[in-house]
N, C-alpha and C positions, 0 to 999 in steps of 0.2 A: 426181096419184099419191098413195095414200093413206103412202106412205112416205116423204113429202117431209121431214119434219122427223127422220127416222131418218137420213137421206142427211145430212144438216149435220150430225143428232149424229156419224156415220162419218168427215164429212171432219173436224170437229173431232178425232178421239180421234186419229187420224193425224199430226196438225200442231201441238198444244196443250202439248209437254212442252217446250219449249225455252226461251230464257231468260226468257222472261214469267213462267214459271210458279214461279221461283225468286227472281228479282229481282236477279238479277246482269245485268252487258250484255253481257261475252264468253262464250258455252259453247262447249265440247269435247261431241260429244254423240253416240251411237250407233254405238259402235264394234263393228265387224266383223271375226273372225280369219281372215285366208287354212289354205286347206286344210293347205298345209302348217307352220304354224304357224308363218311366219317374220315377216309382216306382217299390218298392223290398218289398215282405212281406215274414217275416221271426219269428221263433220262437223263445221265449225268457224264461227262468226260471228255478228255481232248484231243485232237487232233485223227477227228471222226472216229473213234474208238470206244466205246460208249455201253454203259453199266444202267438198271432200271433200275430204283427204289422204292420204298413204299412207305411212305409219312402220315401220319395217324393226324387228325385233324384235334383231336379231341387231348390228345396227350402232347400233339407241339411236339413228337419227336420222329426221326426215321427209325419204323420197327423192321425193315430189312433192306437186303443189298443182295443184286443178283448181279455175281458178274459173268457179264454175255459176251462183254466187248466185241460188239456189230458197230456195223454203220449207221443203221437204221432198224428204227423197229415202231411198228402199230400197234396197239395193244385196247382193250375192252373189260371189260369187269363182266363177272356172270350178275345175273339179275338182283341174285342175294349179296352180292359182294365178298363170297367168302375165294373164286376164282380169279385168275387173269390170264386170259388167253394174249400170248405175243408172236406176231410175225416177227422175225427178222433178216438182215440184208450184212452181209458180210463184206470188209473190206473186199474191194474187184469185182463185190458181185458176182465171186464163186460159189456161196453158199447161201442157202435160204431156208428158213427153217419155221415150225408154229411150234412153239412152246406152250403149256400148260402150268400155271404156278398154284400149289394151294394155299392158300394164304397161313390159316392157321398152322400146319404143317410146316410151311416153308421148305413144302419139295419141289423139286421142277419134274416137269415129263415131255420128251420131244415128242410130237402126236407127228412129224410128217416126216416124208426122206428127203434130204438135201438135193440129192444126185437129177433129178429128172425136172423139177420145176421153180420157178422163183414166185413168192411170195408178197404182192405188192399193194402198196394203197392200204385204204380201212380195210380194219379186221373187224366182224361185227358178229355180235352173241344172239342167235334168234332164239324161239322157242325152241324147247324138249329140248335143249344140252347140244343145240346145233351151232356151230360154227361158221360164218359165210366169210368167205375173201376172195380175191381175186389170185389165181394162178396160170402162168404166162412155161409155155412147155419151150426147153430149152432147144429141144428138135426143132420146132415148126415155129418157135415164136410167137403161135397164137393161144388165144387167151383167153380162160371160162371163168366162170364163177364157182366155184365148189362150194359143196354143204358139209362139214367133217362133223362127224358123230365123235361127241366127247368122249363116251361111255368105251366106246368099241375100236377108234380112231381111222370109221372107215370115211370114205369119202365119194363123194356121189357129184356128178357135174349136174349144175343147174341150165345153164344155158346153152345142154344139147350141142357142142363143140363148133359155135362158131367162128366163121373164119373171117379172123382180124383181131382188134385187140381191145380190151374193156379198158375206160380211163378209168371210171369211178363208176359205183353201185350204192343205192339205198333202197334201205328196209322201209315198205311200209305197210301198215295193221291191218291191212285186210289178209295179211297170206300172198303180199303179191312183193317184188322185187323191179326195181328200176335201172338201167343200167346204160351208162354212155358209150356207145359203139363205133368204131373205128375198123368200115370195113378193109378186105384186104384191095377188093377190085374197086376204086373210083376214079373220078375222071381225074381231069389234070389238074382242077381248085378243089385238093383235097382237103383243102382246112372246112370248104362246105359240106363234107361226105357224111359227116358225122351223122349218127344214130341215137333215137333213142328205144331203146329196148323195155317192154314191158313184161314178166316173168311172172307167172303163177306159181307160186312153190305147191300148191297141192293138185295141180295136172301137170306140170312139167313142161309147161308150154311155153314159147317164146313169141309176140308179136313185136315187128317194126313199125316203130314210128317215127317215121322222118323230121329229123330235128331243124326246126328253121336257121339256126343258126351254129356259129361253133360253143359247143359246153364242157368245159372242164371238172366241173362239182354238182352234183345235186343232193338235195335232204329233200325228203318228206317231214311237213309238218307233222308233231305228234296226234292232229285229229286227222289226220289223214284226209283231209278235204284242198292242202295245197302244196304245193313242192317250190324250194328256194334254187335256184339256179344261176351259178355262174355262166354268163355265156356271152360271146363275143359275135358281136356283128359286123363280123372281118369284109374291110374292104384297102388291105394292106396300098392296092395300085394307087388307089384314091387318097388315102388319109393315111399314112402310116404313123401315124400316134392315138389309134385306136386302143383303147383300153377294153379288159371286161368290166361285163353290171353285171349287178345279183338284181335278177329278174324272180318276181314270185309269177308260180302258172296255175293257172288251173289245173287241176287234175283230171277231169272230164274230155279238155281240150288239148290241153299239154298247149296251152297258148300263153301268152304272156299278161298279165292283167296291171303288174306296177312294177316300173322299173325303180328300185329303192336307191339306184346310185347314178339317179342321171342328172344330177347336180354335180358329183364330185368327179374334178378331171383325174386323178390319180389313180393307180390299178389299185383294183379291190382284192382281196385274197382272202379265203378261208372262213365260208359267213357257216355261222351255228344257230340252228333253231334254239329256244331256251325251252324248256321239258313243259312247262303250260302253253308253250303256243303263242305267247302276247311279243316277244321279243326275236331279234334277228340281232345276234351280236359278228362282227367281222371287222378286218383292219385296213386301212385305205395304206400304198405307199407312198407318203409325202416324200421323200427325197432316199436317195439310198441309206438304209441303215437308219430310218425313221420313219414311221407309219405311226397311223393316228388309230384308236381304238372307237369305232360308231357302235351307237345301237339305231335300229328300227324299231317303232313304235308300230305293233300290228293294228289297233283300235285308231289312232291317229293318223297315223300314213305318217310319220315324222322321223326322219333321219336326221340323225343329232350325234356331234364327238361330245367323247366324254375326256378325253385324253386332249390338252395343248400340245400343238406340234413340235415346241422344244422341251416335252414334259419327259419324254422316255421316249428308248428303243428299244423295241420285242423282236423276240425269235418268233415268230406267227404264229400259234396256234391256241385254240380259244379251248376250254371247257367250262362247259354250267354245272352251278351247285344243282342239285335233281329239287331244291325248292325254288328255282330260278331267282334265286334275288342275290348272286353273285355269280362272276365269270371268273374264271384262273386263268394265266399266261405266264411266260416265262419273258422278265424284264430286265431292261440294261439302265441305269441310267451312268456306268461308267464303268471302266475296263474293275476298277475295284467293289462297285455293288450292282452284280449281277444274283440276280436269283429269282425264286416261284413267287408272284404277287396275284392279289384277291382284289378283284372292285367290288366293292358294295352296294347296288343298283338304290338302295334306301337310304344308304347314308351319302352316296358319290362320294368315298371316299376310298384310297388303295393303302395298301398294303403288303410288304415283302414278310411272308411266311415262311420263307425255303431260302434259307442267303447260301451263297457258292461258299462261304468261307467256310459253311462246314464242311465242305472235302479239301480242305487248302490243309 
């Protein structure tokens, strides 16, 4: 496969932000807000081995602990927040699995088989009790999107088995799917080969759209009239200290309308729409093992840190409260106060919620 070494960079970007990459041994890392903004389930452990919990927002305390011990795991809330659907990644990357948590209950249920496929990237809840992810067939190495029925735990492929490999997929409200494609056949500047793929979930159809540039992430805004886009306008011969921007596009076009990071030289990573649409929260990295936390201003066009760059170090990943007027991340500001902190978009102030000392 000519994208064998794109595949290890993939499952690397997936699995590489956790305690290694900090130098601490316990992290707190990748916290998730339930729909209804009362609970955060987030992962905890060391030396990649790693347990998900579930922390009540409203009681300040963790009301469960699943131990998984994966590498890696994606995880979604069902819409009422009483579920949590989890992909996970197993030390070596022998095992992959989607799990089913009911909250109240506090049962688990393995919805998939390990043996035949690995599970990667966002795990994402759509309508009627459907499950979307990405799954990459251990035979062939290529890689569809499935729809797993919760109810029944059947699964259905979305994107008609093509051939090559999905980086990233998003939902968006009309019934349709988006999805970055990495065929198997391109020429010899394969970083420009890339695809974007447009998916109807209710005719089963797939069109290509050739993506102008390379893109590793997309969201669809929640009104579905724009998509955020990491993407890299590779020209490694020329400039090799090219960075990506988070490009907002059209939807109509799939063309680029505002680049939000083309002031900042640093690599941008892991930009989140906020659930009304007015916000673009993501983290620039100022120097290793220190990134700064921006928002975008959708009304203003305004790209602004909120975070000083000797204020804290984050494990990357962002979630919104579903009223948007807070973001969660998992922070360092030293080998001894690491844990889950909250900004407050009203008050600009933070806060550590989740300290690691409670599993010391």
């Amino acid at each position: 496969m000519k994208y064998g070494l794109l595949f290890a960079a993939l499952l690397f970007l997936f699995s590489s932000y956790h305690a290694e990459a900090v130098g601490v041994d316990y992290v707190l890392v990748s916290p998730v807000v339930s729909p209804n903004g009362e609970m955060i389930a987030f992962m905890h452990g060391e030396n990649s081995e790693y347990d998900v919990s579930i922390y009540s927002i409203p009681d300040d305390n963790i009301i469960a602990t699943y131990d998984l011990n994966v590498q890696d795991a994606d995880y979604a809330w069902s819409p009422n927040s009483d579920q949590l659907i989890i992909s996970t990644i197993h030390l070596g990357i022998q095992a992959s699995e989607i799990w089913l948590i009911d909250i109240a209950n506090t049962t688990v249920e393995q919805l998939t088989d390990s043996d035949n496929a690995l599970y990667y990237g966002d795990v994402t809840w759509g309508a009627d009790d459907t499950i979307y992810a990405i799954e990459i067939s251990y035979a062939t190495l290529l890689s569809n999107i499935i729809a797993l029925d919760v109810s029944s735990s059947s699964i259905t492929t979305v994107t008609n088995d093509n051939k090559g490999l999905i980086m990233a997929y998003a939902l968006a409200p009309d019934d349709k799917l988006y999805a970055i494609f990495f065929p198997d056949e391109q020429d010899d500047n394969a970083f420009n080969s890339f695809q974007l793929l447009e998916v109807s979930l209710t005719e089963g159809q797939s069109t290509v759209i050739q993506a102008p540039n390379t893109a590793m992430q997309i969201q669809v805004s929640p009104m579905g009239d724009q998509m955020v886009s990491l993407l890299y306008d590779l020209d490694v011969a020329t400039d090799p200290n090219e960075n990506f921007d988070i490009w907002i596009l059209d939807m109509d076009t799939q063309e680029g309308v505002n680049n939000i990071t083309e002031t900042i030289d640093d690599e941008v990573i892991n930009a989140r729409w906020s659930p009304d649409g007015l916000h673009i929260g993501f983290f620039s990295n100022h120097r290793p093992n220190n990134v700064i936390l921006y928002l975008h201003d959708i009304e203003t066009s305004r790209t602004y840190p909120v975070t000083d760059t000797e204020f804290l170090t984050v494990l990357p990943q962002l979630s919104w409260a579903p009223d948007a007027t807070a973001l969660y991340f998992s922070g360092i500001f030293s080998t001894e106060t690491q844990g889950i902190w909250r900004y407050d978009l009203e008050t600009e102030t933070f806060t550590e919620i989740i300290s690691v000392e409670v599993f010391r």
